[in-house]
C-alpha positions, 0 to 999 in steps of 0.5 A: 168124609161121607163113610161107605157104611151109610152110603145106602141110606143116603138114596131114595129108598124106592131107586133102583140100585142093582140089575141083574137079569131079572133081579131088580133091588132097591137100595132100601132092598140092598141097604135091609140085605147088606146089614143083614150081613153085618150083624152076622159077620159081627156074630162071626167075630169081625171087628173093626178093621179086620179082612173079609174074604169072600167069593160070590159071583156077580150079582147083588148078593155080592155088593150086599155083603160088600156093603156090611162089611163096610157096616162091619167096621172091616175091609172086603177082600174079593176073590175069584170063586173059579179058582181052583182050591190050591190057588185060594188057599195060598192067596188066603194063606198071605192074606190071612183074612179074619173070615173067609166067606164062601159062595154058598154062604147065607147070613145066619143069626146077627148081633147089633151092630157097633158104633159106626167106624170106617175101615183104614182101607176101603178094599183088598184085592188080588194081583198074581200078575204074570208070575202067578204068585199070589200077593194082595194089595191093601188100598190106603184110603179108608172106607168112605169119600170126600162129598163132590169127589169124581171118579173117572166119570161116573155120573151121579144118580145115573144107570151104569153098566159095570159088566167086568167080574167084580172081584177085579179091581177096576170093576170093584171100585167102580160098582162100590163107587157108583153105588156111593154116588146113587147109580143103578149098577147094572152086572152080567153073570159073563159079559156078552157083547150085544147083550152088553148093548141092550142092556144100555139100550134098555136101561138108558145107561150113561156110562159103562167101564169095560176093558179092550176084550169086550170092545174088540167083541161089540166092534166085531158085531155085524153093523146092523146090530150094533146100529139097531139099538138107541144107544143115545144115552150112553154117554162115556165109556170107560176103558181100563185094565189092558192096552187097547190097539191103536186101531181098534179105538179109532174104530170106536171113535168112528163108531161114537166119537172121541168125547164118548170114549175115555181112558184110565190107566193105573195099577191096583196099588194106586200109585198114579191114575192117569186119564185121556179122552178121545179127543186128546188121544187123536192128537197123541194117539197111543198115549194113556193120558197125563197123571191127574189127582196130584201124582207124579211121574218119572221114567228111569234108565236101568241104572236108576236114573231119569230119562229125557222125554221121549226116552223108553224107561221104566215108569216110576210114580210117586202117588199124591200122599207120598212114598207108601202112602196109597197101598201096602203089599202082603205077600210082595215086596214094592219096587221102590227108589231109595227116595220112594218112587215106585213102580209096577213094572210097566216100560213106556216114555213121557213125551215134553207135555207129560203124555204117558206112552206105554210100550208093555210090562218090564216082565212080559219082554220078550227078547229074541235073537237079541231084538226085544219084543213086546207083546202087546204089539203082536197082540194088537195086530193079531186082532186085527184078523177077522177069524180071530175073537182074542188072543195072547202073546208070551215067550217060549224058551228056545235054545237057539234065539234065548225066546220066541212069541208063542200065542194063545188064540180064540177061534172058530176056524183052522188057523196055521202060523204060515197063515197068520204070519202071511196076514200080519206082514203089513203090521209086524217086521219078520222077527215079531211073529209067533213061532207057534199057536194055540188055538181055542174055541173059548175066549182066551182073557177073562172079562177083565181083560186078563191072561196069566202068561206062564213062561216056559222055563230057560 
């Protein structure tokens, strides 16, 4: 196991590690600024295994206190630093961190360091899902990764663009990751869709990971300026965190061709990963790929009990190590089987090949009139509007139909339900449409692709 704590140290001094606007750091630079932190967090009174919390925006002050953390002997814990008091401090409350660290933070006098100790767990981070309460999730693996390992494409030693805000899982990992194996990580303070591009233009990234938003927003850029830039050395995109419209990856594969563009699917507990490129995705389209690294998959009826393939369930998996052995849950109970299959909460089915098919989360159902909607199916159409940037799908109570779709909408122009259900008639049956709308000029998900969807009360 090559320890996450030593991983500065194991790249040329002189390479690039991090681009942010215009700052530029080394991993000398990173590894010097990162143990600067570890010797003051030791001063604080870290030890061994202990939660860092901490809020920073992206840029490399934030993966330099990741990585003494790590130096540390402890764990980092991100948390958003847009959240208002009362939601930090209930998260803080359920995690119950030995120190918590705010933006505005600088590292002060340290102590020497101990003796090197790799953390249980590599990273902490935080769900509130749709309900909004607050719970964290605790990774099982330790701080540190078996030499050779992969991760969902990264290269090795290659410029990546991880434009997501790093306290999110998926951006998280996949910076630390990327570091771990040598890459230039290249951050955005917000992610912005040809920025986003010349960045890759300029820096010669290889790989990025983005989620559905961003895609929908490069591919509603003019032709000309998505075609203007060199983008010959991208190689793969990596796309995650929320479902992407069927539609909508045909777009990119017309754009760059399936071998470019890549799926993962999983949770923030780590349950089961699976994994699909874009030639595999046109023979099954709609598909999120076949568990890799070992997991396994189940779908169960509502009774508890196993479904043929091509049945709808509730998706359960049984990670690599075996029952509780990928995460542990502070502030939430798991929703497991008795024999430890476990599952977040996603519906979907497996087809005779083991594909993985998702129709949404269990909680996000909207039932209406007695027909069950999803909202990322409305959703998928929605953005299909050219007036529209993003959106979001959620249940009203109604005291007639129990539900009705409610969306939330990114746009510059006026927009009426009358309008929007004239234009999703070819996509939607009838009863799919949103009864209602909000309309807004600012973006509607975050850069992780997330929206909290608070139900109205029945």
């Amino acid at each position: 196991m090559l320890p996450l704590a030593t991983a500065l140290s194991r790249h040329p001094g002189e390479a690039l590690a991090l681009i942010h606007g215009d700052q530029r750091w080394t991993f000398a630079q990173l590894d010097a600024r990162s143990s600067d932190w570890a010797g003051w967090l030791v001063a604080q009174g870290v030890v061994p295994d202990d939660l860092v919390s901490f809020s920073r925006p992206n840029g490399p002050e934030f993966l330099a206190l990741t990585f003494g953390i790590y130096k540390a002997g402890a764990t980092p814990a991100p948390i958003s630093g847009k959240l208002p008091d009362f939601e930090r401090d209930a998260i803080l409350a359920v995690m119950q961190p030995r120190l918590f660290v705010a933006a505005e933070t600088e590292p002060g006098e340290g102590v020497d360091l101990p003796a090197l100790h790799i953390a249980a767990s590599w990273k902490a981070c935080t769900s509130g899902g749709s309900t909004g309460t607050p719970k964290v999730i605790v990774d099982g693996r330790p701080a540190g990764f078996a030499s050779g390992m992969d991760f969902i494409g990264i290269p090795e030693g290659q410029p990546v663009l991880v434009p997501g805000p790093l306290y999110h899982n998926a951006p998280f990992s996949a910076a630390v990751f990327a570091l771990w194996k040598g890459c230039a990580v290249i951050t955005m303070d917000r992610f912005d869709a040809i920025s986003a591009l010349q960045l890759i233009a300029r820096e010669r990234a290889a790989w990025a990971m983005m989620v559905p938003t961003m895609m929908h927003r490069i591919m509603t850029l003019p032709d000309v300026s998505r075609d203007s830039l060199d983008l010959s050395s991208w190689a793969m995109v990596v796309h995650t965190a929320a479902p992407m419209a069927r539609w909508l990856k045909e777009a990119w594969i017309d754009w760059l061709g399936p071998d470019h563009i890549w799926e993962v699917y999983g949770a923030t507990e780590g349950l089961v990963r699976c994994w699909i490129g874009g030639r595999e995705w046109l023979k099954r389209p709609g598909s999120v790929g076949r568990p890799i690294g070992g997991a396994q998959l189940r779908i169960l009826d509502e009774a508890g009990l196993e479904v043929p393939p091509g049945t709808e369930g509730e998706v359960f998996a049984m990670p690599p190590g075996g029952p509780g052995s990928s995460y542990q849950y502070l502030g939430a109970d798991r929703r497991a089987t008795s024999d430890g299959w476990e599952s977040v909460g996603d519906i979907g089915h497996v087809d005779a090949e083991g594909y993985l098919f998702l129709s949404d989360r269990r909680s996000d159902l909207i039932i209406s009139g007695g027909v069950n909607i999803w909202p990322a199916e409305v959703e998928a159409a929605i953005l299909r509007h050219p007036r529209v940037g993003s959106c979001a799908v959620y249940g009203l109570a109604d005291a007639d139909l129990g539900e009705v779709v409610h969306a939330v909408i990114e746009t510059g122009e006026a927009l009426t339900v009358d309008d929007l259900s004239a234009f999703l008639a070819p996509w939607l049956s009838r009863q799919k449409h949103p009864r209602s709308l909000t309309l807004q000029s600012s973006p509607v998900r975050d850069d992780a692709g997330k929206f909290r969807k608070i139900r109205s009360p029945a």
